[in-house]
C-alpha positions as CSV (number, residue, x, y, z in Angstrom):
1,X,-10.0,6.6,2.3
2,X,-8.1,4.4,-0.7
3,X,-6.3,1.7,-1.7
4,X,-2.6,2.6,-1.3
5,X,-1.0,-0.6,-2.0
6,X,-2.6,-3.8,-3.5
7,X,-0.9,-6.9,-4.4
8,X,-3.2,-9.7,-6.0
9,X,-2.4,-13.6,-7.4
10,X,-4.5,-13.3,-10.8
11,X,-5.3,-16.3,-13.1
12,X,-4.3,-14.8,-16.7
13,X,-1.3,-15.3,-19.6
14,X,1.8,-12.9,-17.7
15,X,2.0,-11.2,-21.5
16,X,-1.7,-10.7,-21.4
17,X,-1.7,-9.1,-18.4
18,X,1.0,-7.1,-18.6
19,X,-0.3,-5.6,-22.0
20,X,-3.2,-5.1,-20.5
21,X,-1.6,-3.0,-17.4
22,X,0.3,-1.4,-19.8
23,X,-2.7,-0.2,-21.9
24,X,-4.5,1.0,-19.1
25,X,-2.2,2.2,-16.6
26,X,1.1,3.7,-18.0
27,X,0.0,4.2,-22.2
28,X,2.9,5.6,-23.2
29,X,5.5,4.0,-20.9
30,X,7.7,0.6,-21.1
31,X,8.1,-2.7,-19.5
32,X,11.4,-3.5,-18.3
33,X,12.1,-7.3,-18.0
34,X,13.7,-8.4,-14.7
35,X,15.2,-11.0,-12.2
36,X,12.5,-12.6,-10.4
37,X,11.7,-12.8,-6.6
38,X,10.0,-14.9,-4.1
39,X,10.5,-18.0,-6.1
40,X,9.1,-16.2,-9.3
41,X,11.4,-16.6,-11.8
42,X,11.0,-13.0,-14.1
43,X,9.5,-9.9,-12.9
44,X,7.9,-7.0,-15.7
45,X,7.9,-3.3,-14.0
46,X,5.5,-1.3,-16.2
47,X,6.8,2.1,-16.2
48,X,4.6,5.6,-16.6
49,X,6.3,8.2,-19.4
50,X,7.6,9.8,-16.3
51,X,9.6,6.7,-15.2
52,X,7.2,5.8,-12.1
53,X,6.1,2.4,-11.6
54,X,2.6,1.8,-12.3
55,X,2.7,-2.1,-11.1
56,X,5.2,-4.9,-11.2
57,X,4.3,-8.8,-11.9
58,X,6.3,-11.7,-10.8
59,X,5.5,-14.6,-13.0
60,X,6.9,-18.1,-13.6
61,X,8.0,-21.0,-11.4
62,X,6.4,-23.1,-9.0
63,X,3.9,-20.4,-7.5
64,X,1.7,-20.9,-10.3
65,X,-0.6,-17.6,-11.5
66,X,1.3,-14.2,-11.9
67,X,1.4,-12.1,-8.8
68,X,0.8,-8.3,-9.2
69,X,1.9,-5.4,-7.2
70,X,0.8,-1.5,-7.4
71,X,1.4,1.5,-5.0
72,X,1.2,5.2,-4.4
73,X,-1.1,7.2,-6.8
74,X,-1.8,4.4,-9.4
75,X,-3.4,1.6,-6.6
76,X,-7.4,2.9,-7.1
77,X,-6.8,2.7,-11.1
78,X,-5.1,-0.4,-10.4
79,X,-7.7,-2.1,-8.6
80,X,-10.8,-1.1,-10.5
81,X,-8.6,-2.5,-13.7
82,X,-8.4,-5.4,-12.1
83,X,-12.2,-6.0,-10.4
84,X,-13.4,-5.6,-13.8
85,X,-11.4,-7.8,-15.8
86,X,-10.2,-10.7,-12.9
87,X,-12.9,-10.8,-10.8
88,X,-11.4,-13.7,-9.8
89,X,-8.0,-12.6,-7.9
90,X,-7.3,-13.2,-5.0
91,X,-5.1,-10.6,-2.7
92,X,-2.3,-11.1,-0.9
93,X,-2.2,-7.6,0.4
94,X,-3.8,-4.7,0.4
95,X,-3.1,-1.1,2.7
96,X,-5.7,1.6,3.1
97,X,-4.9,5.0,4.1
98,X,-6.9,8.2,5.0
99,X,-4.6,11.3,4.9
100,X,-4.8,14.3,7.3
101,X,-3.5,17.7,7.1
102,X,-3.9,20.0,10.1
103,X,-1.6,21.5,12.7
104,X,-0.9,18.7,15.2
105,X,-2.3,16.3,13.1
106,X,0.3,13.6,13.9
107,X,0.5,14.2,16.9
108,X,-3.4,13.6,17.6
109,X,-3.7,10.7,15.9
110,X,-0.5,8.9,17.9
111,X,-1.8,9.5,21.0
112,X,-4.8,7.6,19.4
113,X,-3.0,4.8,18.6
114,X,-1.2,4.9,21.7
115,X,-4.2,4.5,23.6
116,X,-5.7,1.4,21.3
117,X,-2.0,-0.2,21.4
118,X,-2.5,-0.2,25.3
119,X,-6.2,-1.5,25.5
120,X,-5.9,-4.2,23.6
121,X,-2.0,-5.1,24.3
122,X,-1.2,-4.1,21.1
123,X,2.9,-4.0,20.7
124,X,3.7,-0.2,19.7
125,X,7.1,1.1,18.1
126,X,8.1,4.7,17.8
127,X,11.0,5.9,15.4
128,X,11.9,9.2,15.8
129,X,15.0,10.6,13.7
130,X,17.6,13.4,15.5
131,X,16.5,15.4,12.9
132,X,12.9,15.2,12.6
133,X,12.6,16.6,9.4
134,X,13.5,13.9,8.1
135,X,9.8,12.2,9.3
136,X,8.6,10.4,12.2
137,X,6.8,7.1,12.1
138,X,4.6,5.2,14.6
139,X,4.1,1.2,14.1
140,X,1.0,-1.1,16.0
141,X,1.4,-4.3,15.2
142,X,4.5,-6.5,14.5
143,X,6.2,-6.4,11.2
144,X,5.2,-10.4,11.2
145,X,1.4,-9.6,11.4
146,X,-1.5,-10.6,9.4
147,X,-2.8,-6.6,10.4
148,X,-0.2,-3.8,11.0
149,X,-0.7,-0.3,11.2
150,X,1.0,3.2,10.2
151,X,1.1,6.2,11.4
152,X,3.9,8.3,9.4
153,X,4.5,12.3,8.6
154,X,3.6,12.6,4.8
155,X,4.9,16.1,4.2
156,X,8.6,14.9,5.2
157,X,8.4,11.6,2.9
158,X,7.1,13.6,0.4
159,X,9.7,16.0,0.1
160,X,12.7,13.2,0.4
161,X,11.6,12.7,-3.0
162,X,12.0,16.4,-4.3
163,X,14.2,19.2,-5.6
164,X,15.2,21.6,-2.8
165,X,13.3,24.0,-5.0
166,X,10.3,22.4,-4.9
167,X,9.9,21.0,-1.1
168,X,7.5,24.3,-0.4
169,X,4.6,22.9,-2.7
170,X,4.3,20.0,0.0
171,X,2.1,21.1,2.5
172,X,2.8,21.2,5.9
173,X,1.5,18.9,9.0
174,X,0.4,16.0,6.5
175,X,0.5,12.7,8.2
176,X,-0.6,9.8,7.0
177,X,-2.2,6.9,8.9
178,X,-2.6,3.6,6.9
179,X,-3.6,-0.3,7.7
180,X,-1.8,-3.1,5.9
181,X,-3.9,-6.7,5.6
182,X,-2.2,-9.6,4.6
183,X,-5.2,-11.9,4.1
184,X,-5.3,-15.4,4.8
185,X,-6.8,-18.3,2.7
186,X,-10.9,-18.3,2.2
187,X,-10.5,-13.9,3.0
188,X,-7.8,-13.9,-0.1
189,X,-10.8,-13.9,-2.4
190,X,-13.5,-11.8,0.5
191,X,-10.6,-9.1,-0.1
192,X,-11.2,-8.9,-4.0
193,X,-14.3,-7.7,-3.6
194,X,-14.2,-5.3,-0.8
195,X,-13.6,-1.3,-0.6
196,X,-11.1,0.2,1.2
197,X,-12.8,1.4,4.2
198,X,-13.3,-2.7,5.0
199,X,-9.3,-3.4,5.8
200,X,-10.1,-1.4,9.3
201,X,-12.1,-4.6,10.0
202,X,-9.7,-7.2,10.0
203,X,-8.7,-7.3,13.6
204,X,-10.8,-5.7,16.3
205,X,-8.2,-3.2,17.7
206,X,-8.3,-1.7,14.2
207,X,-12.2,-1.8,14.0
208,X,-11.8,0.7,16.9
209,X,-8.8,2.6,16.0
210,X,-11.0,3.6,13.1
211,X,-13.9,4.3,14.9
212,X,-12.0,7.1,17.1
């Protein structure tokens, strides 16, 4: 289990940090100055040499610290950057995923999550495309939740982001399931310090969804 997304308020300079971010996550890449967002006024995007983001902070204005984002295959880096240098932070949201790869593995796991939506009058949403090669995704939770959860099929995500030529080296039946915490005052700062595995325990339908 990991970090797939964390997003924390930290108390530091914006240049410092992202110099810092730079250094350590993407040596080698660029910052590219933006438009700001959610009443931040500028946004950095620190690129990788390959042109991924590594993280993104939204600084200036009336929100006060510098508010950091990172996904994808840079979020563990991320966050032990961050624990060890702003201990202090506090998060505004983090996702944990586990990753599964075995025929029928999606479909397992939604009938799981099918089964907690309904004993604990969770809402449940399907999306299903006409072709489903092009993925298939299961929500619990509202979009509007503190806690909402993830069910999606990995392989075809994956591959939307591909050559043709290279869609093979995916492998099939990978689904991911991942929670996504949006923490609320006093737990901002509980979140800094946790590991992954502790988003399951924000709500208790997820405590058990984990547990299955």
């Amino acid at each position: 289990m990991r970090f797939d997304w964390y997003q924390a308020t930290i108390p530091e300079n914006p240049i410092v940090l992202v110099d810092s971010l730079l250094a350590r996550l993407a040596p080698g890449g660029e910052v590219v100055d933006g438009k700001g967002r959610h009443n931040y006024h500028q946004s950095f995007t620190i690129k990788a040499a390959s042109g991924d983001r590594a993280a993104l902070v939204l600084c200036g204005g009336p929100n006060g610290h510098p508010n950091v984002t990172a996904s994808g295959n840079e979020t563990m880096q991320f966050v032990e950057h961050v624990r060890e240098h702003w201990p202090e932070h506090r998060v505004t949201r983090f996702d944990s995923a586990e990753d599964f790869c075995a025929p029928g593995s999606f479909e397992r796991i939604e009938e799981v999550c099918r089964k907690v939506a309904s004993d604990f009058d969770v809402k449940g949403r399907s999306i299903v495309p006409d072709d489903i090669a092009e993925g298939r995704t299961y929500y619990l939770g509202a979009a509007s939740s503190d806690v909402r959860v993830r069910l999606y099929d990995k392989t075809a995500e994956t591959r939307r982001h591909l050559p043709a030529d290279r869609a093979m080296e995916v492998p099939e039946d990978w689904a991911r399931l991942e929670v996504q915490v949006r923490p609320r005052k006093d737990f901002k700062s509980v979140a800094a310090l946790v590991p992954p595995e502790a988003a399951w325990g924000f709500a208790a339908w997820t405590s058990r969804l984990a547990s299955v």
